[in-house]
VOTORVEX-721300 format. One record per residue: residue number from 1; residue in one letter; x, y, z of N, C-alpha, C in turn. Coordinates in steps of 0.1 Angstrom, whole numbers, m for minus. Example, Ala and Ser with C-alpha at 12.3 -4.5 7.8 and 13.67 -1.06 7.14 Angstrom:
! VOTORVEX-721300
1 / A / 132 / m57 / 78 / 123 / m45 / 78 / 132 / m33 / 78
2 / S / 128 / m22 / 71 / 137 / m11 / 71 / 129 / 0 / 79
This chain:
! VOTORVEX-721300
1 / X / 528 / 1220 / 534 / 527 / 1229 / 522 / 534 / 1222 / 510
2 / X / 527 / 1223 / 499 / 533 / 1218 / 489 / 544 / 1227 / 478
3 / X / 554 / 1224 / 479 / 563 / 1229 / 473 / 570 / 1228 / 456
4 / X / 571 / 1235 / 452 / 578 / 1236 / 434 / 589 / 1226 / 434
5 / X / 585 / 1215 / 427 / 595 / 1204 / 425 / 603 / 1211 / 413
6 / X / 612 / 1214 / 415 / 622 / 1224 / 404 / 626 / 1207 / 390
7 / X / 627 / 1215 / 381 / 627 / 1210 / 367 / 642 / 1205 / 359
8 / X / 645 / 1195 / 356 / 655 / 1192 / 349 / 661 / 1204 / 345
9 / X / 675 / 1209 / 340 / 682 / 1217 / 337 / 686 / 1230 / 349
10 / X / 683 / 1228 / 361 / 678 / 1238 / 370 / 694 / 1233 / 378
11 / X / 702 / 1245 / 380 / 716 / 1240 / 389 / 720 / 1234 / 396
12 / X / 711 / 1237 / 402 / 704 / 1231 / 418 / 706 / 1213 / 416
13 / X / 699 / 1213 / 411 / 703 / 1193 / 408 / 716 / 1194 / 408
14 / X / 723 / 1199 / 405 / 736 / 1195 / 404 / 752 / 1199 / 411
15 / X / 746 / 1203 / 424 / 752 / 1206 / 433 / 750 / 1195 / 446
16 / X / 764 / 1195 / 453 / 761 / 1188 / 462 / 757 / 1189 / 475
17 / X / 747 / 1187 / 481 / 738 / 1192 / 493 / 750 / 1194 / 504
18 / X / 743 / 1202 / 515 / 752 / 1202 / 530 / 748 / 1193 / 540
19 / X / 750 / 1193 / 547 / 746 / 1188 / 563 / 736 / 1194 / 567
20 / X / 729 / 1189 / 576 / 717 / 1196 / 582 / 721 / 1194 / 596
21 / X / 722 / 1208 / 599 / 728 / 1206 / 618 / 716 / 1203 / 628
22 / X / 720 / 1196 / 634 / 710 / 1190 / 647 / 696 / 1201 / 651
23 / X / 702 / 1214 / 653 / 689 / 1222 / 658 / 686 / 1230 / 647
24 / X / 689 / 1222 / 640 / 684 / 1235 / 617 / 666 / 1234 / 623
25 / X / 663 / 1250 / 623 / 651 / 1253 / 625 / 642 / 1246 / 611
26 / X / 629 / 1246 / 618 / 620 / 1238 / 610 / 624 / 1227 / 603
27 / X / 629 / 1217 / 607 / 633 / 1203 / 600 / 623 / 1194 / 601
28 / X / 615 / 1196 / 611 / 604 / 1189 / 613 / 593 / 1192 / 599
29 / X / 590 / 1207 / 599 / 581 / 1213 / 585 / 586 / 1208 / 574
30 / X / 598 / 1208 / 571 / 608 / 1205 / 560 / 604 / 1187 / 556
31 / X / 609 / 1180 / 570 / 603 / 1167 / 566 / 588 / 1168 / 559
32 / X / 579 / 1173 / 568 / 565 / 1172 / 568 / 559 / 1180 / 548
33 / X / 565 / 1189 / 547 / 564 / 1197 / 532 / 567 / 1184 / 523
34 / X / 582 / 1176 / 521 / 586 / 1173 / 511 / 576 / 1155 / 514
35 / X / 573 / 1153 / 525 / 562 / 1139 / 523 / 549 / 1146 / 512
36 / X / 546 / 1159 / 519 / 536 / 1162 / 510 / 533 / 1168 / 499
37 / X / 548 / 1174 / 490 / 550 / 1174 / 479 / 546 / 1158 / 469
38 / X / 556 / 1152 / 478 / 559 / 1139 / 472 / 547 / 1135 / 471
39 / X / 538 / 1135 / 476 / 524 / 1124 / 471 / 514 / 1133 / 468
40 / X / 517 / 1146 / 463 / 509 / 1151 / 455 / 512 / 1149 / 440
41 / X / 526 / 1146 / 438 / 531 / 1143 / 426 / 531 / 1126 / 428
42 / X / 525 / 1118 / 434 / 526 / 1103 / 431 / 539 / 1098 / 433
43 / X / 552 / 1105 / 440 / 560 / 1098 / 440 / 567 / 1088 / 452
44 / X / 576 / 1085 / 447 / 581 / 1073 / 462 / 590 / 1079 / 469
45 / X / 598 / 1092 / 462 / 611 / 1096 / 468 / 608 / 1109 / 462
46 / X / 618 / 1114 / 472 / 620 / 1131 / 468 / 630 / 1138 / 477
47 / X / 640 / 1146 / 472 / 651 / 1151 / 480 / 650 / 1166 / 479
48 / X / 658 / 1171 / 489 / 659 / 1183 / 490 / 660 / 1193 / 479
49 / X / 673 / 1188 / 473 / 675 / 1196 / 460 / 663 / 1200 / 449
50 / X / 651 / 1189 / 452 / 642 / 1187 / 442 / 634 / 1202 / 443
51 / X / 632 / 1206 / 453 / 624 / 1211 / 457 / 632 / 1225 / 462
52 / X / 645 / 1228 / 457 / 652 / 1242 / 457 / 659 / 1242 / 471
53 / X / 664 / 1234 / 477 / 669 / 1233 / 494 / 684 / 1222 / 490
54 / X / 697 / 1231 / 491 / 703 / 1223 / 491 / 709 / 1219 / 507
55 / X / 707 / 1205 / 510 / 703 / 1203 / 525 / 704 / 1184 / 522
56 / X / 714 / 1180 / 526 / 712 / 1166 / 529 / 700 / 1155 / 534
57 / X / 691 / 1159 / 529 / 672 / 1153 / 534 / 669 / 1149 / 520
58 / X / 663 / 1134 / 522 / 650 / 1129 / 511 / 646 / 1119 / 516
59 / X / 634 / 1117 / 515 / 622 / 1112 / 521 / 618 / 1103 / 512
60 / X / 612 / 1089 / 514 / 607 / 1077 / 505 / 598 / 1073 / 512
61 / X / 585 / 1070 / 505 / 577 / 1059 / 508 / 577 / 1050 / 494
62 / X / 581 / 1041 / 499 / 579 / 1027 / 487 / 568 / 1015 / 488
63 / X / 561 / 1018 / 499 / 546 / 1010 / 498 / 538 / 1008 / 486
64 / X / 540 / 1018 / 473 / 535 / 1017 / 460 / 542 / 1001 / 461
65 / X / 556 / 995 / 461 / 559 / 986 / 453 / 558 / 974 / 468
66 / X / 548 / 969 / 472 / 542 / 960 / 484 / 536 / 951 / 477
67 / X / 533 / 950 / 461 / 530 / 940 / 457 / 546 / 931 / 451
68 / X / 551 / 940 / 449 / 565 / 931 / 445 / 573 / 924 / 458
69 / X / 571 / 932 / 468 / 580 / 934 / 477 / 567 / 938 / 492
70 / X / 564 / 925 / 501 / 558 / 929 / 507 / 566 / 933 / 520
71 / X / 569 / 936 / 521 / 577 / 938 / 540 / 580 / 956 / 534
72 / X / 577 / 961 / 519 / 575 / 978 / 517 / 564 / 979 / 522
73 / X / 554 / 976 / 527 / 537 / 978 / 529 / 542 / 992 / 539
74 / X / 546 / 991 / 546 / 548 / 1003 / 558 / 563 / 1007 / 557
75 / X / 567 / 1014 / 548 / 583 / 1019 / 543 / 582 / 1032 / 541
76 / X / 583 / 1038 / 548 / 582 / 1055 / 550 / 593 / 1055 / 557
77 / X / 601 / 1069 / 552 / 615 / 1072 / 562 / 615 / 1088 / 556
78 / X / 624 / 1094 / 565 / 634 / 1101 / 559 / 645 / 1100 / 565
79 / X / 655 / 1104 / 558 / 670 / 1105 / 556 / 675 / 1118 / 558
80 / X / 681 / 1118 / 568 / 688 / 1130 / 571 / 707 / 1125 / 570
81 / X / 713 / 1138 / 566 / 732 / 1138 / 566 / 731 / 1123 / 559
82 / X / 728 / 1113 / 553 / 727 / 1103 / 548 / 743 / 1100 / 542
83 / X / 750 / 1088 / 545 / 759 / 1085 / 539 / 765 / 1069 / 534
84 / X / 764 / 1067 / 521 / 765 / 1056 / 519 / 777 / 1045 / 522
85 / X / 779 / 1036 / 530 / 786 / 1029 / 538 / 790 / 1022 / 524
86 / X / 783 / 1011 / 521 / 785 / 1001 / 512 / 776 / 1000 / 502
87 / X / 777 / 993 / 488 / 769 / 990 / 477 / 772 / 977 / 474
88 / X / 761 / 968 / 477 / 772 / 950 / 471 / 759 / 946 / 465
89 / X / 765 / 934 / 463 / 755 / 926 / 452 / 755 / 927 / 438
90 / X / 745 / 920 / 434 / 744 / 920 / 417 / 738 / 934 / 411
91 / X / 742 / 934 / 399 / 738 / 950 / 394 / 723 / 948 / 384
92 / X / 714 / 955 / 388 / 698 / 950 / 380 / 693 / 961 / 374
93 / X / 691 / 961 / 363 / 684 / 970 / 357 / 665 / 972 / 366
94 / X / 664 / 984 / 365 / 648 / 985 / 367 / 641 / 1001 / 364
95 / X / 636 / 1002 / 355 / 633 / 1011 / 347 / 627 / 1024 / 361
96 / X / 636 / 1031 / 362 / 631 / 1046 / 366 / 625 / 1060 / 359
97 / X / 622 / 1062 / 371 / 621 / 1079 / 365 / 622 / 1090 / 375
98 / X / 615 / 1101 / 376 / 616 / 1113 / 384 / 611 / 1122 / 380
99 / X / 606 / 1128 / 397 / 595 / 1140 / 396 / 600 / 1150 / 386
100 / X / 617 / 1153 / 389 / 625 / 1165 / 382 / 626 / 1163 / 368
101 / X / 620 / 1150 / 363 / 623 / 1145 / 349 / 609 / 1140 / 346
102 / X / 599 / 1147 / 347 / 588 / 1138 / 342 / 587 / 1136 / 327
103 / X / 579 / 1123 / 329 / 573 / 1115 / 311 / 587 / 1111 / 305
104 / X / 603 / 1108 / 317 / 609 / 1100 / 306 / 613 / 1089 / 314
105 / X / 613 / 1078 / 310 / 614 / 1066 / 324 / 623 / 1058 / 317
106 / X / 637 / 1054 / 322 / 649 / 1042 / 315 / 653 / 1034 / 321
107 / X / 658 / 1022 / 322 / 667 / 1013 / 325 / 679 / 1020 / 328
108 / X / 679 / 1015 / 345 / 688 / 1020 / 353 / 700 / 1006 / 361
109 / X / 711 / 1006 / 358 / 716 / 997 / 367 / 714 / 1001 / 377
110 / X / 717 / 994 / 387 / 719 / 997 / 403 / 725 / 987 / 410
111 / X / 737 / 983 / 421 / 736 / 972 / 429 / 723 / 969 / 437
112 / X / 718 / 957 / 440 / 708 / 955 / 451 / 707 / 956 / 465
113 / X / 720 / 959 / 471 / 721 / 964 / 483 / 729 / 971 / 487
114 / X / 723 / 979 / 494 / 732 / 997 / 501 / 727 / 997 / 516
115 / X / 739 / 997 / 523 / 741 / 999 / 535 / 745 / 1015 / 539
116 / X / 739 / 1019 / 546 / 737 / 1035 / 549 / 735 / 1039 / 559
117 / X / 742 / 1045 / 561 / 743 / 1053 / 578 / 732 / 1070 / 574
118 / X / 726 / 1072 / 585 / 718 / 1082 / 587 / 712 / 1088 / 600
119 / X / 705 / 1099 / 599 / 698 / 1100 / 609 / 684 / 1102 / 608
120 / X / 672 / 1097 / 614 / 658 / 1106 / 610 / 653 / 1119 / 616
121 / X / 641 / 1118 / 613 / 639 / 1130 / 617 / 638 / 1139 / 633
122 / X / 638 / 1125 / 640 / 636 / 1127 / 652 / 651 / 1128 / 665
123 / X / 665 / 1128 / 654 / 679 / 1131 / 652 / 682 / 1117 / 660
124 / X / 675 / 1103 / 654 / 684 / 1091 / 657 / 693 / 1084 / 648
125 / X / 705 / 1080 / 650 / 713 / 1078 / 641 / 712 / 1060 / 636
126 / X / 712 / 1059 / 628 / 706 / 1045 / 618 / 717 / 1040 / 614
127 / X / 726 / 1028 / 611 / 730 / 1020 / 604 / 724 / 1010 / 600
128 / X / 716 / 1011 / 585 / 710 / 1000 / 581 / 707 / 991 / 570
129 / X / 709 / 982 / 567 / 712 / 980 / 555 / 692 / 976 / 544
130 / X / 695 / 978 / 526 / 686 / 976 / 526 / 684 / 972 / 514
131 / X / 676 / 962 / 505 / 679 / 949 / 495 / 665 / 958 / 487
132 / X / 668 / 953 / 474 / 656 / 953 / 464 / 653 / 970 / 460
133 / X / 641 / 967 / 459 / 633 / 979 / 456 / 634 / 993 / 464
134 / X / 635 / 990 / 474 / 639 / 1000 / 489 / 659 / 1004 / 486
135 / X / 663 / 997 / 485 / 681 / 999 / 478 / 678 / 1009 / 467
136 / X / 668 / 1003 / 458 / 671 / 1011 / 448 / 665 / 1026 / 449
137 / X / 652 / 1032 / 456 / 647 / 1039 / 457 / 656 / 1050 / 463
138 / X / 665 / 1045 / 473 / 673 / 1052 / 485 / 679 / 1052 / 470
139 / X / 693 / 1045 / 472 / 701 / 1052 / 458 / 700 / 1062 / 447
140 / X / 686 / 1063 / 444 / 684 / 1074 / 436 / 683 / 1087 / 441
141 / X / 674 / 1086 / 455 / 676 / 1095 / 461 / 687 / 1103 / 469
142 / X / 698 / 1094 / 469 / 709 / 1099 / 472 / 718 / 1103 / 463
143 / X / 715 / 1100 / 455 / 721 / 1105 / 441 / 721 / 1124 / 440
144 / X / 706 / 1125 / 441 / 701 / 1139 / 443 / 709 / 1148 / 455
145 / X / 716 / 1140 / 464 / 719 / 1149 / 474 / 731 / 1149 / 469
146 / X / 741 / 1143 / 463 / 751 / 1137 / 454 / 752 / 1151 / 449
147 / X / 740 / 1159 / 441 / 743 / 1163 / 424 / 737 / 1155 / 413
148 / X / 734 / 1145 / 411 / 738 / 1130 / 401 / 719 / 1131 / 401
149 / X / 715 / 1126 / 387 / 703 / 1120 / 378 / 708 / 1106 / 379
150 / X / 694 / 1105 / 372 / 699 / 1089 / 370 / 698 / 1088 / 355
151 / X / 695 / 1099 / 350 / 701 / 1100 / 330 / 717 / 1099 / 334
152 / X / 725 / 1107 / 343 / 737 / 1099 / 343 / 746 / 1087 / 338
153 / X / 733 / 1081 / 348 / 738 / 1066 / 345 / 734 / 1058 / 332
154 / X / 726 / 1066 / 322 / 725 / 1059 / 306 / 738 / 1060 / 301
155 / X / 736 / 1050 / 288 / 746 / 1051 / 280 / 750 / 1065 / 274
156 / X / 760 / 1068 / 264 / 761 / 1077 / 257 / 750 / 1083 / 248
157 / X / 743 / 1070 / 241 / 737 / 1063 / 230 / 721 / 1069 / 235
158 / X / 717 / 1065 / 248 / 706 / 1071 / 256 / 703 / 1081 / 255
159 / X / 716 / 1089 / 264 / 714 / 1101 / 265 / 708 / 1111 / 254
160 / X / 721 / 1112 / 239 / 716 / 1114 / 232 / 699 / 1114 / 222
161 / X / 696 / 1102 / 227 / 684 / 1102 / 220 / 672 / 1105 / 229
162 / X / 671 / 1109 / 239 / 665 / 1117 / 253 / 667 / 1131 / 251
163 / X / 680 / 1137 / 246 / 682 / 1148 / 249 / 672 / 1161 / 243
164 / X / 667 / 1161 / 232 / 654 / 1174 / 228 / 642 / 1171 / 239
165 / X / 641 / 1164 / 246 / 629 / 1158 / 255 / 635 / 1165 / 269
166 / X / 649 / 1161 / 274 / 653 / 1168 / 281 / 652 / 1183 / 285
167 / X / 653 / 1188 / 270 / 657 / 1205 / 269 / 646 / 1208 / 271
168 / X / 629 / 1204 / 264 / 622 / 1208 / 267 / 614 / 1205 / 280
169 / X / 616 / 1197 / 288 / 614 / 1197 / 303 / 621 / 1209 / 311
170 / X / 632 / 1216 / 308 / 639 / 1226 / 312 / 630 / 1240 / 309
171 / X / 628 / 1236 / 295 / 617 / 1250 / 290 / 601 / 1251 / 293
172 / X / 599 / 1238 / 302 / 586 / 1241 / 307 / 575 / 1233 / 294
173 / X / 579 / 1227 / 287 / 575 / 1224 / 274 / 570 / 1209 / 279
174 / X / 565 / 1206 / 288 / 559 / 1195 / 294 / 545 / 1192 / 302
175 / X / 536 / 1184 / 301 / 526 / 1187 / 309 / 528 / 1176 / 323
176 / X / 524 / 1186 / 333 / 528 / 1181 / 346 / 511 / 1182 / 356
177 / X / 506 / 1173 / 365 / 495 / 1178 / 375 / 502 / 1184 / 389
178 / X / 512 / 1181 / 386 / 519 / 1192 / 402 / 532 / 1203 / 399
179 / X / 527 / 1211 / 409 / 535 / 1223 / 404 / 550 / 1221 / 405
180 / X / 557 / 1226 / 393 / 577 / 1227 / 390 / 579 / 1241 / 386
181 / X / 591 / 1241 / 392 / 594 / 1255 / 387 / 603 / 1251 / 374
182 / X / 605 / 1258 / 361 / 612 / 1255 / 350 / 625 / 1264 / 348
183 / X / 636 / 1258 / 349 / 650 / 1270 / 348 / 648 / 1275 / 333
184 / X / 648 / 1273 / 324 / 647 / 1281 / 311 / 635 / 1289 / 308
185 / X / 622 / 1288 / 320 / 610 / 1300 / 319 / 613 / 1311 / 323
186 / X / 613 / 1321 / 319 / 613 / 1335 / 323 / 603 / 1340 / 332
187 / X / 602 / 1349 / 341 / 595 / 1350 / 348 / 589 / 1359 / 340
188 / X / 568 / 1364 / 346 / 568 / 1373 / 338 / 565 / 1376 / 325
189 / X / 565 / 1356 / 319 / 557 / 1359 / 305 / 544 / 1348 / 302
């Protein structure tokens, strides 16, 4: 089922997710919903919060980026209780964006590798580390279970000049092909 990728300004981003206990009914549907949110909106990642569930889960496919990076060709996961071990390496800019923030895409630092402990969906537990495009993808999405955007991470200078763009992504003042729910819409009009 495809679910309401909730909208910049919405609280929910900005809280920090729970744990998902081993027999949390329907985690399997939960996985299976936010794969297929996610690629009805074109995206590579998507977390729980996105989608109104605050719940330590986000899910990536980064096979989009198999021409940069071929060994993504078959990079599908999800992440369950996810926790980040280490972040090393050099710090790279590479222009993001997000379902919860559509039409504004920035230059994001990031380290290039994150070593993370997890479990999937099938409740096996992961230590694994992971470089490039795939680091970065995870990172963002962990961010989400965090609380944390990755407008965060702009400058001051950024932020401010994003911000009327911001407000009106909250007010629904955006055109989107997949359904979001908007925290400043009222229901009802």
């Amino acid at each position: 089922m495809r679910l309401p990728i909730v909208a910049y300004g919405d609280p929910v981003l900005r809280k920090k997710a729970s744990d998902i206990e081993k027999d949390e009914a329907d985690l399997k549907k939960m996985v299976d919903d936010m794969f297929e949110t996610m690629y009805a909106a074109r995206g590579v990642g998507l977390a729980a919060p996105q989608v109104g569930i605050l719940k330590r889960l986000f899910v990536v496919d980064a096979s989009p980026f198999d021409d940069d990076e071929p060994e993504l060709a078959n990079f599908k996961k999800a992440f369950i209780n996810a926790q980040i071990v280490e972040e090393t390496g050099e710090e790279w800019a590479f222009n993001e964006g997000c379902l919860s923030i559509p039409d504004i895409r920035e230059d994001v630092y990031r380290k290039d590798t994150v070593r993370l402990s997890y479990y999937d969906e099938n409740w096996q537990h992961h230590e694994e580390t992971f470089k490039g495009l795939a680091a970065r993808v995870i990172q963002h999405e962990y961010d989400h279970i965090e609380g944390k955007l990755f407008t965060d991470k702009l400058s001051p200078l950024r932020k401010r000049l994003i911000e009327k763009r911001l407000n009106d992504i909250s007010k629904g003042m955006v055109k989107v092909d997949y359904k979001m729910k908007f925290p400043a819409v009222k229901k009802g009009r």
